[in-house]
C-alpha positions as CSV (number, residue, x, y, z in Angstrom):
1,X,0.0,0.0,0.0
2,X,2.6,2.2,0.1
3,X,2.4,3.8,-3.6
4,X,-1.1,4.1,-2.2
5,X,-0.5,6.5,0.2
6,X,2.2,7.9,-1.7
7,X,-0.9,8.9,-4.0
8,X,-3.7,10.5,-1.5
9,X,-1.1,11.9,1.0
10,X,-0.9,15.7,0.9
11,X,2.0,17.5,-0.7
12,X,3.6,20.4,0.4
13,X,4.8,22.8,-1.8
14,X,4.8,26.5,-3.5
15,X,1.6,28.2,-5.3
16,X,2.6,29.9,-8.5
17,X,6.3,29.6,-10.1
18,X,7.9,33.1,-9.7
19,X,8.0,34.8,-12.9
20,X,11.2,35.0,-14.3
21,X,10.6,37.9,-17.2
22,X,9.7,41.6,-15.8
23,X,7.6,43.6,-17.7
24,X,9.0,47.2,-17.2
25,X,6.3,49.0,-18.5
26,X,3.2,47.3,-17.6
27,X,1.9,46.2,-14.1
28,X,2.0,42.1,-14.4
29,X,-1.4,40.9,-14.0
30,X,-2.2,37.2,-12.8
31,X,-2.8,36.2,-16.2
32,X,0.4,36.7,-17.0
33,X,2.2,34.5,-14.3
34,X,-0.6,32.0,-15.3
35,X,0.5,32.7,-18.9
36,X,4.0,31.8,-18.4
37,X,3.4,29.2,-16.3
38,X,1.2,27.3,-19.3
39,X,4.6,27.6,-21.0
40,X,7.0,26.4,-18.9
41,X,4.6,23.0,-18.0
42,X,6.0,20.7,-20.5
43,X,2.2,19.6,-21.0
44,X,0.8,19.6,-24.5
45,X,-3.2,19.2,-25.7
46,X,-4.5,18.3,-28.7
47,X,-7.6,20.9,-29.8
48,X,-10.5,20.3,-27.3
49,X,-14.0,21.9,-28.4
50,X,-16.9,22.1,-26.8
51,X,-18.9,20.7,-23.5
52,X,-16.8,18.5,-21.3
53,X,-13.8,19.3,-23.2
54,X,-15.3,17.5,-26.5
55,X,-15.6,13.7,-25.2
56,X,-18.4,11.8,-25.7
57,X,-20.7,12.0,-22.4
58,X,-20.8,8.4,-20.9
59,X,-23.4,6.0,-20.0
60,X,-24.1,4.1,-17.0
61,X,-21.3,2.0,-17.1
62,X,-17.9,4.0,-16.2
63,X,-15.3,4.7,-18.7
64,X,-12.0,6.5,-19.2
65,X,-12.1,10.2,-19.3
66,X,-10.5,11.9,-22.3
67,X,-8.6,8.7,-23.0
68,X,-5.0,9.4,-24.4
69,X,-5.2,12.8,-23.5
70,X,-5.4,13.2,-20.0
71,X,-6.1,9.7,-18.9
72,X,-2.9,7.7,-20.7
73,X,0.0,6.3,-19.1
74,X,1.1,7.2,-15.9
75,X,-0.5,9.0,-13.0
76,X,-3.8,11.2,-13.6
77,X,-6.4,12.1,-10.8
78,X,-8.3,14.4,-9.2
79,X,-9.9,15.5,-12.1
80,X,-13.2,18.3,-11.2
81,X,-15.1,20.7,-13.0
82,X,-15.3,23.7,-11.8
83,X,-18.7,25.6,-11.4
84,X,-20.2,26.6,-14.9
85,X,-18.2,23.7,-16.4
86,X,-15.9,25.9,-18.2
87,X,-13.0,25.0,-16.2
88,X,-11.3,21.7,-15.8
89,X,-8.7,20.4,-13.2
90,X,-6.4,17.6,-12.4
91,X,-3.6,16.2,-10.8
92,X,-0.8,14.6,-12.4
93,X,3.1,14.8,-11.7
94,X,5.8,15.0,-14.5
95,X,9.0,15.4,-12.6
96,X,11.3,13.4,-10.6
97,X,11.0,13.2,-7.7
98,X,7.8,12.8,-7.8
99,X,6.1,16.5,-7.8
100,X,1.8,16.3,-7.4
101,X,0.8,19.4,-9.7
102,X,-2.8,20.5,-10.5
103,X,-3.1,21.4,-14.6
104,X,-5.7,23.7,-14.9
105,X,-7.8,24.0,-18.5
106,X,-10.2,27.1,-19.5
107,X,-12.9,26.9,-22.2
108,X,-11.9,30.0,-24.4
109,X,-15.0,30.5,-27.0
110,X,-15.1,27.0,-28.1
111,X,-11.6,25.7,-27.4
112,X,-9.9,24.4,-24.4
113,X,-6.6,25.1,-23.5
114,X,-4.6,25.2,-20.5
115,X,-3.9,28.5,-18.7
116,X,-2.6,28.0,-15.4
117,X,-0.3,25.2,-13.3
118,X,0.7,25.3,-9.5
119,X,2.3,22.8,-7.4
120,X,-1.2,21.0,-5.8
121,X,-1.2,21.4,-2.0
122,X,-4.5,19.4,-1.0
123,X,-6.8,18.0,-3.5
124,X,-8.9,20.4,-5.4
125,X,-12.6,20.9,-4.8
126,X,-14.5,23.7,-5.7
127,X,-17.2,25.4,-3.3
128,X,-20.9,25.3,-5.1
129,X,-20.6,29.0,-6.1
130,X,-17.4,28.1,-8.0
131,X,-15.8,30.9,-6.3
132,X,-13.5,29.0,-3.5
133,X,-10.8,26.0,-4.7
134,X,-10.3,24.6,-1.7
135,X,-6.9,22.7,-0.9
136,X,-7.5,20.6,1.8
137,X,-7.1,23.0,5.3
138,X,-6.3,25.5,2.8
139,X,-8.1,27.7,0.0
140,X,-7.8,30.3,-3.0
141,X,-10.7,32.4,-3.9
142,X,-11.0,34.0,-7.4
143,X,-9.5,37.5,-8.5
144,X,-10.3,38.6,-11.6
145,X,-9.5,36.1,-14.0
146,X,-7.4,34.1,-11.8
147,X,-6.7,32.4,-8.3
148,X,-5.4,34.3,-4.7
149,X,-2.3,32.8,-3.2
150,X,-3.3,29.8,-1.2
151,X,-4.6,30.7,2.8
152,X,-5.3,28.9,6.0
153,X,-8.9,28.3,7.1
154,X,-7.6,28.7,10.0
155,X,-6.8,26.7,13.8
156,X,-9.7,25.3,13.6
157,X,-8.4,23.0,10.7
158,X,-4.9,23.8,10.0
159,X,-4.0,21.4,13.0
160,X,-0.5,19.4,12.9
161,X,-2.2,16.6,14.4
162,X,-4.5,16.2,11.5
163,X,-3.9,15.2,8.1
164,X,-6.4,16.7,5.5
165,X,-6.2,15.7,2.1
166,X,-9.5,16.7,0.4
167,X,-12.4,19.4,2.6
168,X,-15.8,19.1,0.5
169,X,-18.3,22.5,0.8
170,X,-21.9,22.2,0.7
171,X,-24.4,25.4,-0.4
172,X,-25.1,26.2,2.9
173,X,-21.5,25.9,4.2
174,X,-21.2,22.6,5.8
175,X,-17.6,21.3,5.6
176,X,-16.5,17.3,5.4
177,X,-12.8,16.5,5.0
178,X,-10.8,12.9,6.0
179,X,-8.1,12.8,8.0
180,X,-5.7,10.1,7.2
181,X,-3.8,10.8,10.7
182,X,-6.0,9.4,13.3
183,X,-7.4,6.5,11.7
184,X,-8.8,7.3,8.3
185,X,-11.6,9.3,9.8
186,X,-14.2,11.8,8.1
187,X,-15.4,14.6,9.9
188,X,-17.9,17.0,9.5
189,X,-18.4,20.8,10.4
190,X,-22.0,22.8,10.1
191,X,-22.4,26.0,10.2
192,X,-25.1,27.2,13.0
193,X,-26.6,30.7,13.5
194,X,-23.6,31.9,11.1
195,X,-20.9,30.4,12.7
196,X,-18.4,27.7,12.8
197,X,-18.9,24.9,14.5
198,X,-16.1,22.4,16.2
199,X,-15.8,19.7,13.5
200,X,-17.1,16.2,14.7
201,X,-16.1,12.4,13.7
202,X,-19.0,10.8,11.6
203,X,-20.7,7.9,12.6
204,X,-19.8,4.1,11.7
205,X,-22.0,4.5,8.7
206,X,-19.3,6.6,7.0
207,X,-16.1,5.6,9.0
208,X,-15.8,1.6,9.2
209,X,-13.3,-0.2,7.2
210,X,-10.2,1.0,5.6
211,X,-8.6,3.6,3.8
212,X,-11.8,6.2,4.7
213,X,-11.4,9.2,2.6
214,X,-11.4,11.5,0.4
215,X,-15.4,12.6,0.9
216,X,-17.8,15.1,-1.6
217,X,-20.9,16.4,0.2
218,X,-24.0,17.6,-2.3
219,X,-24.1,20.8,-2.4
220,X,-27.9,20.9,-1.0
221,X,-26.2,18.0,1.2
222,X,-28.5,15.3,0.2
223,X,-25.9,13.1,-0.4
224,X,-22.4,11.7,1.1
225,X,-19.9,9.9,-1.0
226,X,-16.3,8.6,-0.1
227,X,-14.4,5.7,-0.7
228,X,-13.2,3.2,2.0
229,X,-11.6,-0.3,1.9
230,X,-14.8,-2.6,3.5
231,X,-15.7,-6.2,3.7
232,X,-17.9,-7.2,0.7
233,X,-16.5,-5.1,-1.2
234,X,-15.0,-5.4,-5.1
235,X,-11.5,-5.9,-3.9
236,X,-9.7,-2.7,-3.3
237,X,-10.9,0.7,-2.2
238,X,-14.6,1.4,-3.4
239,X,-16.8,4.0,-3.7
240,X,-20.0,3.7,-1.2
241,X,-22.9,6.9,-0.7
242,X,-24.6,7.8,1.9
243,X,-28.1,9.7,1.6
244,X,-29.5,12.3,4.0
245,X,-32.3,11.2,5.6
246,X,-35.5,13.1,6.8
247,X,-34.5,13.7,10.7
248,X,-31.0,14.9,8.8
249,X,-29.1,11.6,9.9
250,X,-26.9,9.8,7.5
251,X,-28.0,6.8,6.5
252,X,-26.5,3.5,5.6
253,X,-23.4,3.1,3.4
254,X,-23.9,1.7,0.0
255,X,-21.9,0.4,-2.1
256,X,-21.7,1.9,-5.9
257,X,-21.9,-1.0,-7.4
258,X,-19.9,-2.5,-10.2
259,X,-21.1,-0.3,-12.8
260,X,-19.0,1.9,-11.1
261,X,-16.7,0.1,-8.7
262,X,-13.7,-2.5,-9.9
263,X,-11.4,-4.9,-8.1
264,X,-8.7,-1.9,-8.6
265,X,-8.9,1.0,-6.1
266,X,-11.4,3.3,-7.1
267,X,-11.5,6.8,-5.1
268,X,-11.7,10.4,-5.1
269,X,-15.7,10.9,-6.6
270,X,-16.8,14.1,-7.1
271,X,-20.1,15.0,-9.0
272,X,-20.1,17.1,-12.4
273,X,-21.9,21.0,-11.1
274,X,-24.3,20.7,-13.7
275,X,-25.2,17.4,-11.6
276,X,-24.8,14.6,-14.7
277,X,-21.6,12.8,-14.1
278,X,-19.5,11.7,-11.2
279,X,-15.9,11.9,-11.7
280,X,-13.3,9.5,-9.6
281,X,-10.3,7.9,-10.0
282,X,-9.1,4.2,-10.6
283,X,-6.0,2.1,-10.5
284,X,-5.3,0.4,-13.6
285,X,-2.5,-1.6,-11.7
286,X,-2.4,-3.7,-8.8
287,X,0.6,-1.0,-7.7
288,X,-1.1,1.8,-9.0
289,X,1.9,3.6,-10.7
290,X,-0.9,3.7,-13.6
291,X,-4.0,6.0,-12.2
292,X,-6.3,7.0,-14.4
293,X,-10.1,9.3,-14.2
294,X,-13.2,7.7,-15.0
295,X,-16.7,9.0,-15.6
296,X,-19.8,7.4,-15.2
297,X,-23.4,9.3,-15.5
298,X,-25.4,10.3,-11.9
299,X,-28.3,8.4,-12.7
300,X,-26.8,5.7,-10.6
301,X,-27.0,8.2,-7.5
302,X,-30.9,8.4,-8.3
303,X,-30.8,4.7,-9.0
304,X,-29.5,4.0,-6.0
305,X,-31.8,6.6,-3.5
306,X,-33.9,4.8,-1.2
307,X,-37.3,5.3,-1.8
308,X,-39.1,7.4,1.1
C-alpha cells in the first residue's frame, strides 16, 4: 500500500512559479504569471471543443475520461469541473522526484486550452458558487481572472495533528474533510446561527473499514460519497454513498456497485456541477503507478436513492 498512500497523502509545496521575465512598463497581471506558467509545463493538448472538453458524455457504465489525452499512461487524478463547467482540473506529476501538480484548463470561445499550473497542495474541490478552490485546510478564492495565493482556514483546521487531504463544501457551508492521521476518519463541520462549529467524527455509517477518505458532500447536502476499503466489497478501495435522511441523519453506506466500482482501487468521486456525471479515479495496476479518471453518468446516484 505504500504507492497508495504515496498517491492521497498531501504535498507540500509553492503556489505559483515566480515569474522569471519583468515587464518594465506594464503592471504584471495574474494572467500573466498563469501565462508563463502554461509555457513552462511541459504539457501539450491536442484541440478540445466544446462541452466536457469534447468527449463523448458516458453511460451508465464508467469509462476513461479523455482517454489518451489526459487519462494515458502514468499517473492522472483528481480530475473536477469547476462551477459553470468551463474549467477543468487535475492532478498529475511530471518530474522526478515525484512532484503532485494540478493542470488547470479554460474553455476560451469553443476551445480548451490550458492556462494555469501550480504545485497541488490538498486535492482540489471547488465550493458550489465556484468561487473558493479549496486545498484541503487551505483555499484560493478567485480575482479577476485568476486564483489568490493559497490561505489557512484557520486553527480550527490547520491542525499538525491532523492530516487533510480533500475538505468538500456544501451550499449552505457545511464542511467534510478525511483525516488520514488518526485512523482514516471523516469529519464534518455545520455552520449554526452563522458560525463555525467544532468539526465532529461521523458515525460508523461513514467511517468503518479501511482507507476512509477522500469525501464530496452535495451541495444541498443530500448526499455523502467517499471511498473506503470494506468487507464485501470489489477488492480494493470502493466507492459507497450515503443519503440524508429526513431527521438529517446519515443513512446506511452503499456500495456503488460494479457499474462503477472495480477490483482496482477506485476513489476520489466528485459530482459534475451541472449534476450529470460523477468523476473519480481508478487504479489500472495492482501497484497503481498507472491512475487514471473515470466517468460514469449520476443516474446511478438516483438509482441507488432509497425510496421514502
Amino acid at each position: 500500500m505504500d504507492i497508495l498512500k504515496k498517491c492521497i497523502d498531501p504535498v507540500t509545496g509553492r503556489g505559483l512559479r515566480i515569474v522569471k521575465t519583468l515587464l518594465l512598463i506594464n503592471i504584471i497581471s495574474l494572467s500573466a504569471v498563469q501565462a508563463q506558467e502554461n509555457s513552462e509545463s511541459g504539457f501539450d493538448f491536442p484541440l478540445l471543443e466544446g462541452p466536457y472538453m469534447g468527449q463523448k458524455p458516458p453511460g451508465m457504465v464508467a469509462e476513461p475520461f479523455a482517454p489518451g489525452i489526459i487519462s494515458k499512461e502514468g499517473w492522472e487524478l483528481e480530475g473536477v469541473f469547476a462551477p459553470g463547467m468551463k474549467e477543468f482540473y487535475f492532478t498529475t506529476s511530471h518530474e522526478e522526484p515525484f512532484s503532485p501538480t494540478v493542470i488547470g484548463l479554460r474553455q476560451q470561445g469553443n476551445v480548451w486550452k490550458k492556462y494555469i499550473e501550480f504545485k497541488r497542495k490538498g486535492e482540489t474541490v471547488f465550493s458550489p458558487d465556484g468561487n473558493r478552490m479549496h486545498m484541503a485546510e487551505g483555499y484560493k478564492d478567485r480575482v479577476g481572472d485568476g486564483w489568490s495565493e493559497r490561505k489557512s482556514l484557520g486553527p480550527m483546521f490547520d491542525r499538525e495533528d491532523w492530516g487533510i487531504m480533500r475538505l468538500s463544501a456544501s451550499a449552505m457551508g457545511t464542511y467534510v474533510f478525511d483525516d488520514y492521521k488518526n485512523g482514516d476518519v471523516i469529519r464534518i463541520s455545520k455552520v449554526v446561527n452563522g458560525e463555525r462549529q467544532q468539526p465532529v467524527e461521523m458515525g460508523p455509517m461513514v467511517n468503518s473499514g479501511k482507507y476512509t477518505a477522500h469525501p464530496f458532500i452535495a451541495p444541498d447536502e443530500s448526499y455523502l460519497i467517499w471511498d473506503s476499503e470494506r468487507e464485501g466489497g470489489f477488492g480494493d478501495s470502493d466507492l459507497y454513498i450515503s443519503f440524508r435522511q429526513e431527521d438529517g441523519s446519515w443513512g446506511p453506506a452503499i456500495n456503488m456497485g460494479e457499474n462503477v466500482n472495480s477490483d482496482k482501487w477506485d476513489a476520489y468521486a466528485s459530482v459534475t456541477p451541472d449534476g450529470k456525471y460523477i468523476l473519480f479515479n481508478r487504479g489500472i495496476d495492482q501497484e497503481n503507478d498507472n491512475v487514471d479518471i473515470y466517468w460514469v453518468d449520476a443516474q446511478i446516484i438516483e438509482n441507488l436513492r432509497p425510496r421514502q
